[in-house]
DSSP file (Angstrom, degrees, kcal/mol; ACC not computed):
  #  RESIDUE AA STRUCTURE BP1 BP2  ACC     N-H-->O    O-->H-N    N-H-->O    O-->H-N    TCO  KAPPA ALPHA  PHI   PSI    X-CA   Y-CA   Z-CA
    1    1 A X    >>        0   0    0      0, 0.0     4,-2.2     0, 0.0     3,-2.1   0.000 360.0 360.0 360.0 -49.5  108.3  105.8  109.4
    2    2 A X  H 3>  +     0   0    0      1,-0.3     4,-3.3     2,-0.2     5,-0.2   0.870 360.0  51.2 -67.2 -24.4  110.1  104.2  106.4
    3    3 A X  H 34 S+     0   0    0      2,-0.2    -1,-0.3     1,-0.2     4,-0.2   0.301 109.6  53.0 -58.0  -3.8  109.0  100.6  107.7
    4    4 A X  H X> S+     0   0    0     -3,-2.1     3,-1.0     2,-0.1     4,-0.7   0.764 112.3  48.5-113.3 -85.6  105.5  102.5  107.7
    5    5 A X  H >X S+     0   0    0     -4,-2.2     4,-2.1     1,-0.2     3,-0.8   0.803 108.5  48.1  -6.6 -75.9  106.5  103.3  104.0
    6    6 A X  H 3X S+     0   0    0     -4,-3.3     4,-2.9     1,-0.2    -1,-0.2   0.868 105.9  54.9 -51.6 -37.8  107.6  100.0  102.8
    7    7 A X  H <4 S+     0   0    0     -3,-1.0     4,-0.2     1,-0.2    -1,-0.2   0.395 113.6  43.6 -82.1   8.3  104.7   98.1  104.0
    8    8 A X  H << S+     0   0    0     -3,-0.8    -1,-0.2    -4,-0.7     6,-0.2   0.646 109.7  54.3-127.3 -59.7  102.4  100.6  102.0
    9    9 A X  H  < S+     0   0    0     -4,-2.1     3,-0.3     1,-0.2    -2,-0.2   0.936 117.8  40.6 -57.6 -52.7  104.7  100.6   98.9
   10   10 A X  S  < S+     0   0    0     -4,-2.9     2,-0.5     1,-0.3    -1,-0.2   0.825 129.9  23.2 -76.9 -22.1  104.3   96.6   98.9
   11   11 A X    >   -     0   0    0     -4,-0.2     3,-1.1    -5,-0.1    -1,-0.3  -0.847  69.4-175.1-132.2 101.9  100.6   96.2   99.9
   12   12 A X  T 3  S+     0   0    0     -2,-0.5    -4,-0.1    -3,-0.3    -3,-0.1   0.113  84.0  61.6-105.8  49.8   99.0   99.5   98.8
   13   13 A X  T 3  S+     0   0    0     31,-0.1    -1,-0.3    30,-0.1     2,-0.2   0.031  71.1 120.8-116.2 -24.5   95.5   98.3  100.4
   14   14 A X    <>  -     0   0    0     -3,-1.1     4,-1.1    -6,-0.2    -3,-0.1  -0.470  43.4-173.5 -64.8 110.2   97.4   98.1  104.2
   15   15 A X  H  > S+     0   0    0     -2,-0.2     4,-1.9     2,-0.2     5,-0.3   0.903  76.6  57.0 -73.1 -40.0   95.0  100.7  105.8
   16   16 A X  H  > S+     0   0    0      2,-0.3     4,-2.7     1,-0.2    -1,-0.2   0.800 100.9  48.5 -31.0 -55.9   97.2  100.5  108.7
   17   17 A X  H  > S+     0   0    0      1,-0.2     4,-1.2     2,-0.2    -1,-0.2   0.994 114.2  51.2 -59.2 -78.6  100.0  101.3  107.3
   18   18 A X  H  X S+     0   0    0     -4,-1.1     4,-1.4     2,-0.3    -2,-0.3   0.539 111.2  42.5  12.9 -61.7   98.1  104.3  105.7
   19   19 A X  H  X S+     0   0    0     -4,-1.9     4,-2.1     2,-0.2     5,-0.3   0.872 105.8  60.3 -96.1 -25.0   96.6  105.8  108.5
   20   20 A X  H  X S+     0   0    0     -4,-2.7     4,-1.5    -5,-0.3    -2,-0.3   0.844 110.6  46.3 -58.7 -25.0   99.7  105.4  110.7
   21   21 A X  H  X S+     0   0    0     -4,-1.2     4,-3.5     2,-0.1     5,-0.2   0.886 113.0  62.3 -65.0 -40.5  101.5  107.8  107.8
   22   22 A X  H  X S+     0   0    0     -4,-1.4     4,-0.6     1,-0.3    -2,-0.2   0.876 106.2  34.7 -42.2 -53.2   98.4  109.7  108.3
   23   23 A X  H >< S+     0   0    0     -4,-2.1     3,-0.8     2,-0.2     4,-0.3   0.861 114.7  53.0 -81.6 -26.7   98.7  110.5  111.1
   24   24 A X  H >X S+     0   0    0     -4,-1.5     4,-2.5    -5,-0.3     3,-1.6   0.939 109.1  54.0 -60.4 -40.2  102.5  111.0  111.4
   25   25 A X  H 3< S+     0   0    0     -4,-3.5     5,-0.5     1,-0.3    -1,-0.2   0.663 110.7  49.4 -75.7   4.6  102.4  113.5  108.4
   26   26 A X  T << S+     0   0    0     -3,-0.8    -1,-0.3    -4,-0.6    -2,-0.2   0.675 107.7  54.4 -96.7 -17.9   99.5  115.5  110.5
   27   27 A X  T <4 S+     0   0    0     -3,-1.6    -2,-0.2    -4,-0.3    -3,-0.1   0.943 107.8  44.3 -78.6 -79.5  101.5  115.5  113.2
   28   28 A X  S  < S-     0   0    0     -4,-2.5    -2,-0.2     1,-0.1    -1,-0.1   0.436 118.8-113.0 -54.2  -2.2  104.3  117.0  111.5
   29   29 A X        +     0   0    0     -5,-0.3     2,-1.9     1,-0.1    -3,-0.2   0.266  67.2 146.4  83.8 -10.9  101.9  119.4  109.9
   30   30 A X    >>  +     0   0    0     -5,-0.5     3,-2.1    -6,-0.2     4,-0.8  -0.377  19.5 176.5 -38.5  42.8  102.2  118.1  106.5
   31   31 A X  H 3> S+     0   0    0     -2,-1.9     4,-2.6     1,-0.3    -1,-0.2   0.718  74.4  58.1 -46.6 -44.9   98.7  118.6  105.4
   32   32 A X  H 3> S+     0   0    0      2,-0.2     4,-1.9     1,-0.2    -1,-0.3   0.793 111.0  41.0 -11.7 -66.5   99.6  117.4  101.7
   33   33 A X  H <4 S+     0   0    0     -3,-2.1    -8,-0.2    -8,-0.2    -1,-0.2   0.495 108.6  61.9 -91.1  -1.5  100.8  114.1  102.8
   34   34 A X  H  X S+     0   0    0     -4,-0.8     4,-1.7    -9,-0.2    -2,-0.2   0.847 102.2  45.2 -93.8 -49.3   98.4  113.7  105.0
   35   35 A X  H  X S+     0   0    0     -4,-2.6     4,-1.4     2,-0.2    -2,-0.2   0.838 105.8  61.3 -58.6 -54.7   95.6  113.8  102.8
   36   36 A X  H  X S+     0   0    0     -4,-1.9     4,-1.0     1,-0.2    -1,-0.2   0.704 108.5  40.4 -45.6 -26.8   97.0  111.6  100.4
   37   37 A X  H >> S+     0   0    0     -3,-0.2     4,-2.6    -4,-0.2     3,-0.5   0.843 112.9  56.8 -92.4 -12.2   97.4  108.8  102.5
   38   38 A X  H >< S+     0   0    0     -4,-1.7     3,-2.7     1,-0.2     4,-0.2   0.931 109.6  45.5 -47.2 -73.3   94.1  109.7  103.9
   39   39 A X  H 3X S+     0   0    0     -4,-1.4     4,-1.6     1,-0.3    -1,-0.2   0.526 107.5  62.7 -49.5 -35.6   92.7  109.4  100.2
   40   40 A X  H <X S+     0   0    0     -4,-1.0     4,-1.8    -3,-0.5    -1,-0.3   0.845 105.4  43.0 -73.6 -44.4   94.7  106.2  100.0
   41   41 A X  H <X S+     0   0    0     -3,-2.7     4,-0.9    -4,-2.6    -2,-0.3   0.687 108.2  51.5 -92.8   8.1   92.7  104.5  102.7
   42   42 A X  H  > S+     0   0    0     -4,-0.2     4,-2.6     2,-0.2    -3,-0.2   0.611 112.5  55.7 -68.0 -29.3   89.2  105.4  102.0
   43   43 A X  H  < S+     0   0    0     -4,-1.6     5,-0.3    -5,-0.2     4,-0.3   0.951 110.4  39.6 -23.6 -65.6   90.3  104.0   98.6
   44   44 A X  H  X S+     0   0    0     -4,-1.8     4,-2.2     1,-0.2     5,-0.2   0.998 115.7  54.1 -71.9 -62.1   91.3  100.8   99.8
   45   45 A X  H >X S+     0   0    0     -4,-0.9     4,-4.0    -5,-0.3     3,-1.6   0.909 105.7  50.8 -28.8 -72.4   88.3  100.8  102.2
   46   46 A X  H >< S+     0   0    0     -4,-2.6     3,-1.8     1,-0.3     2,-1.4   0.627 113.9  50.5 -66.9-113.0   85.6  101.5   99.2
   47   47 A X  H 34 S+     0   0    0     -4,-0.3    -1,-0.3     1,-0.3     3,-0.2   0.370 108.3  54.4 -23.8 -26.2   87.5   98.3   97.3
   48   48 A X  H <X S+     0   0    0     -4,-2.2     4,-1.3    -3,-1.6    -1,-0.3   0.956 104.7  47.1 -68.4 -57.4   87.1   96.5  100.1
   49   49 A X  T << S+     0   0    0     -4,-4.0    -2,-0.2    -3,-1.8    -1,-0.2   0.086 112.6  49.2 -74.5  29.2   83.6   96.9  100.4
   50   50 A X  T  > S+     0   0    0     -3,-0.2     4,-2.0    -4,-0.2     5,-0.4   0.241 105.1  58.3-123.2 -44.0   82.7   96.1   96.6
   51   51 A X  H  > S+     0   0    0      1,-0.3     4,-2.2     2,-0.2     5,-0.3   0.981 109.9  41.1 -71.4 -34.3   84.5   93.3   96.7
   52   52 A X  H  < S+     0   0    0     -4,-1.3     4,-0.5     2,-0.2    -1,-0.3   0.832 112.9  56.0 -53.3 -33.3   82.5   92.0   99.4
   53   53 A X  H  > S+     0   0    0      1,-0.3     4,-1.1     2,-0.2    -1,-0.2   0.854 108.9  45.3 -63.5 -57.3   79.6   93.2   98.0
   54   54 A X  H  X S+     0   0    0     -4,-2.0     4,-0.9    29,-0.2    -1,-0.3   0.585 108.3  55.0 -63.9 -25.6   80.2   91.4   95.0
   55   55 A X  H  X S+     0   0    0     -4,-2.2     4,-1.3    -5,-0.4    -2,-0.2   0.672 107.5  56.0 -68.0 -13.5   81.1   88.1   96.8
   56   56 A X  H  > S+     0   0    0     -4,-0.5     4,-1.4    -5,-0.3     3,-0.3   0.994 107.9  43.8 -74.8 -60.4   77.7   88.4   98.6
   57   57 A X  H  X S+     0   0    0     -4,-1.1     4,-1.5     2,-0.2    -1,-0.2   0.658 108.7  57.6 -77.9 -22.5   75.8   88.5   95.6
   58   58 A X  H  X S+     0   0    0     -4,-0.9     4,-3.2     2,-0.2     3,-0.2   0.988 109.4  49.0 -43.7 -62.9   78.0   85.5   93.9
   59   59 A X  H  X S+     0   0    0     -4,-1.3     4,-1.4    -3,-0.3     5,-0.2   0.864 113.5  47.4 -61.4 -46.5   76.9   83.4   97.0
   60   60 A X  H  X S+     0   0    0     -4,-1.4     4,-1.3     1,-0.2    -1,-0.3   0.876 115.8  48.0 -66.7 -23.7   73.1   84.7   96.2
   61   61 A X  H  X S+     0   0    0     -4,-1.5     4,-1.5     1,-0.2    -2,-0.2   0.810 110.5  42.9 -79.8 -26.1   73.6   83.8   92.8
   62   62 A X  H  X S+     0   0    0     -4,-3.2     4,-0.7     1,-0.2    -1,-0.2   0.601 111.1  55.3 -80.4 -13.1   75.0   80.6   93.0
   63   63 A X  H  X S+     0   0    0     -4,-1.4     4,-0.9    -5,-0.2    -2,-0.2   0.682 112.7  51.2 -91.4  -9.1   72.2   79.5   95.9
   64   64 A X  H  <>S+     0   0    0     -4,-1.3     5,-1.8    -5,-0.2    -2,-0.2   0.950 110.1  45.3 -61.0 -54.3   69.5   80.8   92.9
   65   65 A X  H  <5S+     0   0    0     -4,-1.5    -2,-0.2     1,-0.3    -1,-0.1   0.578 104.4  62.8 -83.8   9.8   71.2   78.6   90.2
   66   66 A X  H  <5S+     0   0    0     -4,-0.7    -1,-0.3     1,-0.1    -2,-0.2   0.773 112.5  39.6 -64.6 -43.4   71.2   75.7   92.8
   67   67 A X  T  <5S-     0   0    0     -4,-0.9    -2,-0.2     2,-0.0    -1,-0.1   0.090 121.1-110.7-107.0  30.3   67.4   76.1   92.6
   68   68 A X  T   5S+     0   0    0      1,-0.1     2,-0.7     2,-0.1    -3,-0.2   0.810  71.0 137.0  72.3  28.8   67.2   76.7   89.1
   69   69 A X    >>< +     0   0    0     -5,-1.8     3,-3.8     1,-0.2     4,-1.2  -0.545  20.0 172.0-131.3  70.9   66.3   80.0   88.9
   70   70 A X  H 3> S+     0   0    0     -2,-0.7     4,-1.6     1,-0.3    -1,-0.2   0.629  70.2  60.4 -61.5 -25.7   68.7   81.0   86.1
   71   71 A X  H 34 S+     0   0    0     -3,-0.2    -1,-0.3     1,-0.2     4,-0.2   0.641 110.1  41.1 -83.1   8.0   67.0   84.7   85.6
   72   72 A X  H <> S+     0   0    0     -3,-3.8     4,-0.6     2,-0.1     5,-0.2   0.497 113.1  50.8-118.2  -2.7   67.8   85.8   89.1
   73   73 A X  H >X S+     0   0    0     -4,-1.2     4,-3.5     1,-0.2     3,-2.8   0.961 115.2  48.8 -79.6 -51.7   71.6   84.2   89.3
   74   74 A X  H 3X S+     0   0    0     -4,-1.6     4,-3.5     1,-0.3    -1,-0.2   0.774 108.6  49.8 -60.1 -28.4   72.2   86.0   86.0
   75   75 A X  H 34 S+     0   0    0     -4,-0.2     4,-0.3     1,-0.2    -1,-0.3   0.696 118.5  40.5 -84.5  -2.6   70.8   89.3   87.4
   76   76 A X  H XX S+     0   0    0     -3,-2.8     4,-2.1    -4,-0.6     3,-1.2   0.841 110.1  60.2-100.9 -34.0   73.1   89.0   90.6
   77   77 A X  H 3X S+     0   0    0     -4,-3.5     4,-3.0    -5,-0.2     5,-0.3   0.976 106.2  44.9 -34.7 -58.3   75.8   87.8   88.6
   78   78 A X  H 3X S+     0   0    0     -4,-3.5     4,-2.8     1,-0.2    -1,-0.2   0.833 110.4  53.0 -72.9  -4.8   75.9   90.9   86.6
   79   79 A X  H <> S+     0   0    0     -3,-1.2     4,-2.4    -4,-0.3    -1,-0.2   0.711 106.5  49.1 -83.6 -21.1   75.6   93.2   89.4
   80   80 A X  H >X>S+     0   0    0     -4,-2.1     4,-1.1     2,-0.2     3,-0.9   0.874 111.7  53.1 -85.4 -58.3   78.6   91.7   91.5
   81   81 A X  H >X5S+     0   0    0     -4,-3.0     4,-4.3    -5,-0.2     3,-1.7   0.831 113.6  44.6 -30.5 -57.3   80.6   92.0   88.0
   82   82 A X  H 3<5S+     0   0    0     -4,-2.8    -1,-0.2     1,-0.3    -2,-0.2   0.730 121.4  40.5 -62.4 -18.8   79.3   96.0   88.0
   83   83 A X  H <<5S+     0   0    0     -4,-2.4    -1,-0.3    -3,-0.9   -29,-0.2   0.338 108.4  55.5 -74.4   3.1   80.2   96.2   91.4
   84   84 A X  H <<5S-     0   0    0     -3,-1.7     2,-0.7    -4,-1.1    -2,-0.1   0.738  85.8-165.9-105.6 -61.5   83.4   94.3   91.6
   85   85 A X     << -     0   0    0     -4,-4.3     5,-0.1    -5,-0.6    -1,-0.1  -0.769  64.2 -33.7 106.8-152.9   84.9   96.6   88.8
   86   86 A X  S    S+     0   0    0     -2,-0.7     2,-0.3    -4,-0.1    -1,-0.2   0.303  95.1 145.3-102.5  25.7   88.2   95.1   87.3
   87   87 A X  S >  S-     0   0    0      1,-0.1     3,-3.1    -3,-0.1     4,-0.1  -0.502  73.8-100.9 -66.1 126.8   89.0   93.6   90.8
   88   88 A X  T 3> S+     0   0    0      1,-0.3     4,-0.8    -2,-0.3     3,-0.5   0.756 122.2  65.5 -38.0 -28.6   91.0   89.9   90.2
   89   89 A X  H 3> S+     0   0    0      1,-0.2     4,-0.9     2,-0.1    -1,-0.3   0.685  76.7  75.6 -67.2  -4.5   87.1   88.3   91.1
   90   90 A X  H <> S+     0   0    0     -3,-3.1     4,-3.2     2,-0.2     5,-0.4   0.807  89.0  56.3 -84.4 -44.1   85.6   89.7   88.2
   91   91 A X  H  > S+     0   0    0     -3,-0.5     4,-3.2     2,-0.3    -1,-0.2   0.974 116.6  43.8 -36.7 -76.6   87.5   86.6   85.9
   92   92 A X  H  X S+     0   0    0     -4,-0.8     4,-1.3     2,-0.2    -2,-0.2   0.874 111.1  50.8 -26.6 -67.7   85.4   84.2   88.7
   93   93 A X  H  X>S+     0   0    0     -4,-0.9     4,-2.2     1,-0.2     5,-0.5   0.928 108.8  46.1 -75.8 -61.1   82.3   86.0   88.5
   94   94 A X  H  X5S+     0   0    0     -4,-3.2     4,-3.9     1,-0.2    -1,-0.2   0.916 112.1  65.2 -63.4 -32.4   81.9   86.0   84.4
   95   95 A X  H  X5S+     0   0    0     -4,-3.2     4,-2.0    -5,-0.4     5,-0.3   0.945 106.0  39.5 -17.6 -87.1   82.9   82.1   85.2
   96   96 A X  H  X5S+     0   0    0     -4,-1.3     4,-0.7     1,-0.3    -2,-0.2   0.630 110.1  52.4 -61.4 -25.6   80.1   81.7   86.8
   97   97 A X  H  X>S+     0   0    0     -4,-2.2     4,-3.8     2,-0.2     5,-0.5   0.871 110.4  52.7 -66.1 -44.5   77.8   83.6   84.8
   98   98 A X  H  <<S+     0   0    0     -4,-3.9     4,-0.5    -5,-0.5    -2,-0.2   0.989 112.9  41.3 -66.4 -32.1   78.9   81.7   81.7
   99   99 A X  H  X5S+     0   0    0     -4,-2.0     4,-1.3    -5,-0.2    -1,-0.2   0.767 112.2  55.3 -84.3   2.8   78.4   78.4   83.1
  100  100 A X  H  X5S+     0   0    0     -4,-0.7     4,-2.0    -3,-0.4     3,-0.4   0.922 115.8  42.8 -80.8 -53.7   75.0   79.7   84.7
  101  101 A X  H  <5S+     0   0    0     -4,-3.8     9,-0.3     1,-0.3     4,-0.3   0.718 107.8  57.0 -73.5   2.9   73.9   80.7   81.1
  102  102 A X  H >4<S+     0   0    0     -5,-0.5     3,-0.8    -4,-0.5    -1,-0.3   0.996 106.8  45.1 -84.1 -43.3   75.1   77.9   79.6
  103  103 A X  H 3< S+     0   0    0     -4,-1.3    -2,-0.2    -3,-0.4    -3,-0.1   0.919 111.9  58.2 -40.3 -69.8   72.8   75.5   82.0
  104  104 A X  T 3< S-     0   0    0     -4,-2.0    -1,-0.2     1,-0.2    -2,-0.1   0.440 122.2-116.8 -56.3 -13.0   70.0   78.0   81.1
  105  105 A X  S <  S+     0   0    0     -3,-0.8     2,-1.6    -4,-0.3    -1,-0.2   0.270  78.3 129.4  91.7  -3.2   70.7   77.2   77.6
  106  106 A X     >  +     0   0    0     -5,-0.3     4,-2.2    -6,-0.2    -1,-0.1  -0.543  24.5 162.9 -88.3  88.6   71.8   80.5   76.5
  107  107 A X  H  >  +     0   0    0     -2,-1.6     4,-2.3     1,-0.2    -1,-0.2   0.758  68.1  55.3 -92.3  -4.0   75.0   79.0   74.9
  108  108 A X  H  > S+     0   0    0      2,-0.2     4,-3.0     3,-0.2    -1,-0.2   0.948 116.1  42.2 -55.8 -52.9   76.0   82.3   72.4
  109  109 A X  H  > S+     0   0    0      1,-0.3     4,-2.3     2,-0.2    -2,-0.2   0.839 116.6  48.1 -92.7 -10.0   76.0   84.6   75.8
  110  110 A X  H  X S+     0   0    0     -4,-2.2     4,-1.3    -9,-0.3    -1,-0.3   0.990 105.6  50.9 -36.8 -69.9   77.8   82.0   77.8
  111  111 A X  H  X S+     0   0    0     -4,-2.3     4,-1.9     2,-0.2    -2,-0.2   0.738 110.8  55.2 -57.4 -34.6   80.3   81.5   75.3
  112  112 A X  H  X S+     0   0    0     -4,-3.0     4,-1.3     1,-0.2     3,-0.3   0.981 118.1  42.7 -40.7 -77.7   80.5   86.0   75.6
  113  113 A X  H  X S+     0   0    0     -4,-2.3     4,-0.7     1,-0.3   -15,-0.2   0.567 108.9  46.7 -51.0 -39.9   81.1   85.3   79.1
  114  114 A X  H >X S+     0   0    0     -4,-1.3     4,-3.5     2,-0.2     3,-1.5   0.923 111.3  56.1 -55.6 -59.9   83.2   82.6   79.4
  115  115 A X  H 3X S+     0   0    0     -4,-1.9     4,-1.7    -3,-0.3    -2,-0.2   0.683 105.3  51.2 -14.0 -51.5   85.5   84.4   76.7
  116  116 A X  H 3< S+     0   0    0     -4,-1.3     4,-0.4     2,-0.2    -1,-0.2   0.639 105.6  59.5 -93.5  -8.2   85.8   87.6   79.0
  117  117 A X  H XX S+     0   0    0     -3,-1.5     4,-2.3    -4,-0.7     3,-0.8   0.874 108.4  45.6 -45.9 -61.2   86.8   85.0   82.0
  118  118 A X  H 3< S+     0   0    0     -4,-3.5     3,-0.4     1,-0.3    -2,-0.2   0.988 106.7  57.6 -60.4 -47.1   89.8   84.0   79.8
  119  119 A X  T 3< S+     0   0    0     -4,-1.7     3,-0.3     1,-0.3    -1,-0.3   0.896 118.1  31.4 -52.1 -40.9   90.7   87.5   78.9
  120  120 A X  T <4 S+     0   0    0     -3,-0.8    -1,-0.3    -4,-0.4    -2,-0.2   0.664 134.2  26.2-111.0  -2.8   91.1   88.3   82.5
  121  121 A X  S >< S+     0   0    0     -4,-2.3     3,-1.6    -3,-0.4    -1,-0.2  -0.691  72.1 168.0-134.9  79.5   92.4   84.9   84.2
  122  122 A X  T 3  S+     0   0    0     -3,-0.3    -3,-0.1     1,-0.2    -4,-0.1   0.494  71.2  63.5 -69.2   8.9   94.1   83.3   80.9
  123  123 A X  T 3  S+     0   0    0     -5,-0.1     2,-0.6     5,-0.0    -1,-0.2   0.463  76.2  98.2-108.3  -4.3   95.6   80.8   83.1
  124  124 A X    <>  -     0   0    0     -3,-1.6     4,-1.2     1,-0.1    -3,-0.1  -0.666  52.2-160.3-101.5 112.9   92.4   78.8   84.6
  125  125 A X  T  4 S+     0   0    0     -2,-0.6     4,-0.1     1,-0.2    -1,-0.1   0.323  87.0  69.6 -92.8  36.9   91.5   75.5   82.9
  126  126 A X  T  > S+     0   0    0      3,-0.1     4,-3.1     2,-0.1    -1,-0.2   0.701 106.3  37.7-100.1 -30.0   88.4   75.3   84.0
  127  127 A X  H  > S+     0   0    0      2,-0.2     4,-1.4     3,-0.2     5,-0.2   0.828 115.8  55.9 -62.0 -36.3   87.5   78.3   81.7
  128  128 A X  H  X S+     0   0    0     -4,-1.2     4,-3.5     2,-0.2    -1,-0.2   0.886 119.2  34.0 -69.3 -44.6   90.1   76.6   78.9
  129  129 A X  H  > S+     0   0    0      2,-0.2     4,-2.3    -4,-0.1    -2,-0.2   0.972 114.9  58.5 -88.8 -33.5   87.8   73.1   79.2
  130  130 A X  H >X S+     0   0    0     -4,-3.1     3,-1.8     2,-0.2     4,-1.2   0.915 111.9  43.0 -41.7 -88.0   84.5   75.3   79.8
  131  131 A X  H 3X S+     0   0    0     -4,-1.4     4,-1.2     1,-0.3    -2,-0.2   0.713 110.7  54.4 -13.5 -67.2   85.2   77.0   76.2
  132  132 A X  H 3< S+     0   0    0     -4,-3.5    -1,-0.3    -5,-0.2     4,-0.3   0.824 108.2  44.0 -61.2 -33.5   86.0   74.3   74.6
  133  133 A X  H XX S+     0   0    0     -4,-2.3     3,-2.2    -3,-1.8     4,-0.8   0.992 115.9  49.3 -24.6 -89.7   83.2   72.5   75.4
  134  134 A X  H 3X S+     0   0    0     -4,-1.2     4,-0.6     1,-0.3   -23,-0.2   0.371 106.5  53.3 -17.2 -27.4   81.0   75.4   74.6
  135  135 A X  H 3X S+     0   0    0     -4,-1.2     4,-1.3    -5,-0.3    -1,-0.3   0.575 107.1  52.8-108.5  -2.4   82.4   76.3   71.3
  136  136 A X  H <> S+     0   0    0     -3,-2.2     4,-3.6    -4,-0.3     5,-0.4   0.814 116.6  41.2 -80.1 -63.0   82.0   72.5   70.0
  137  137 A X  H  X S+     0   0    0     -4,-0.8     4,-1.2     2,-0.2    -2,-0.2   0.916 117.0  41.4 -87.2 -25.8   78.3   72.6   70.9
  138  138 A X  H >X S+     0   0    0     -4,-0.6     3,-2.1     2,-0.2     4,-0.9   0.936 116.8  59.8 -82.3 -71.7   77.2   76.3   69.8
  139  139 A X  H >< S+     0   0    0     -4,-1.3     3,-1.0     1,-0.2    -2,-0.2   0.737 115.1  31.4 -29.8 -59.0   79.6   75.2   66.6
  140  140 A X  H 3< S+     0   0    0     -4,-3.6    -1,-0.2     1,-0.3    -2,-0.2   0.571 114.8  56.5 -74.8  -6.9   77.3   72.3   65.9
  141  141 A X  H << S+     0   0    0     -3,-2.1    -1,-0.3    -4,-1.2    -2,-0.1   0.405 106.8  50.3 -94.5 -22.8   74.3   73.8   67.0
  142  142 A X    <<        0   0    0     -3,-1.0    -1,-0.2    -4,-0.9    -2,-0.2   0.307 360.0 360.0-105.3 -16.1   74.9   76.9   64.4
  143  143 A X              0   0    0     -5,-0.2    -2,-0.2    -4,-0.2    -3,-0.1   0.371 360.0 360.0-115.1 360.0   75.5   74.0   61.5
């Protein structure tokens, strides 16, 4: 059971782990403890299935802005963001939305987007060289 424990404590998305306390603590009668890890995998489940959800609709969005059809990438983009939540893909997904509005010519709500990429993956240069770009040509564009 503590090896049950550990693996839960380091990855606390192992449904496995999760329902195998589940079941011990149900066993043991432990209704309490039981429930909580219950509560812990349907958690981890419902995060699982947004994040997919939201990769799906990336994949539709990017085969939209392949064909140029920059109001329907942006409208899937922003739903896999509202589905994704603050899950580590959401930094991708406003990527891709900026550079989709940027294409589209909208370089103010790009530059929004790109911005709230850096704020949640401050470490990615493709967002660092995106930005910079972006903010040279909405500067000059503004002058």
């Amino acid at each position: 059971m503590s090896q049950l424990k550990q693996a839960l404590e380091r990855d606390a998305s192992n449904t496995q782990a999760a329902v195998a306390l589940m079941r011990v603590m149900a066993a043991r009668q432990n209704a309490a403890e039981a429930e909580n890890y219950g509560r812990q995998v349907r958690e981890a489940k419902a995060e699982s299935m947004a994040t997919t959800r939201a990769r799906t609709l990336s994949n539709f969005a990017l085969g939209a802005a392949k064909d140029e059809d920059w109001p329907k990438a942006m409208e899937q983009l922003r739903e896999a963001i509202t589905v994704c939540g603050k899950h580590p893909v959401s930094a991708l997904l406003h990527k891709n939305l900026g550079l989709i509005r940027a294409q589209s010519g909208d370089g103010a709500g790009a530059l929004a987007d790109l911005e709230a990429a850096h704020r949640l993956d401050p470490g990615d240069r493709d967002i660092e060289y995106a930005l910079g770009l972006l903010r040279k040509r909405v500067g000059a564009g503004s002058r």
